[in-house]
C-alpha positions, 0 to 999 in steps of 0.5 A, spaced: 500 500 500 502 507 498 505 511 503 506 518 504 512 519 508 511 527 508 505 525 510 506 518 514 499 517 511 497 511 507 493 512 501 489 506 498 491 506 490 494 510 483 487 515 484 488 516 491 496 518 491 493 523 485 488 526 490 493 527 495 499 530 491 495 534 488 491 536 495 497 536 500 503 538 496 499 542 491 503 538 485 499 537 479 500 530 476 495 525 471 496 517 471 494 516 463 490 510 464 490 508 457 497 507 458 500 504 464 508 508 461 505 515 461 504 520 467 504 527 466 506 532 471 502 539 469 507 543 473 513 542 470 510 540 463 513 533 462 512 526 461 514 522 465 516 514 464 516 514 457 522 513 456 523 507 461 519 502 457 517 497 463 515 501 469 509 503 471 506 510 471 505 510 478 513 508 480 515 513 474 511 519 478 513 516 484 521 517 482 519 525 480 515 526 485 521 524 490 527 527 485 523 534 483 518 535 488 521 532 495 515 528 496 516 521 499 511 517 496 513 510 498 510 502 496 
């Protein structure tokens, strides 16, 4: 289960991690659902996970968020 570590909070699935991103740390991202490689963070413009074929959106978002945004959210 999802945890937020800033937070020390779990959080239940890819849409709840979304929601609380974007309510508590005011980062703005989508989890394309067609696609299983392919987030997108709205504040920094970018795709994230597409060029790691393999690895799912969420563990893509999961690596930016920590790298760019310093929000821990931890499997």
């Amino acid at each position: 289960m999802p945890t937020c570590a800033n937070c020390n909070c779990y959080l239940g699935n890819s849409a709840a991690v979304v929601r609380h991103v974007e309510e508590q740390h005011n980062v703005h991202v989508k989890l394309n659902a067609a696609s299983t490689h392919v987030a997108y963070c709205q504040d920094c413009h970018k795709y994230i996970g597409k060029n790691t074929p393999g690895q799912e959106s969420r563990k893509a978002l999961e690596k930016h968020l920590h790298k760019k945004h310093e929000v821990d959210i931890l499997e």
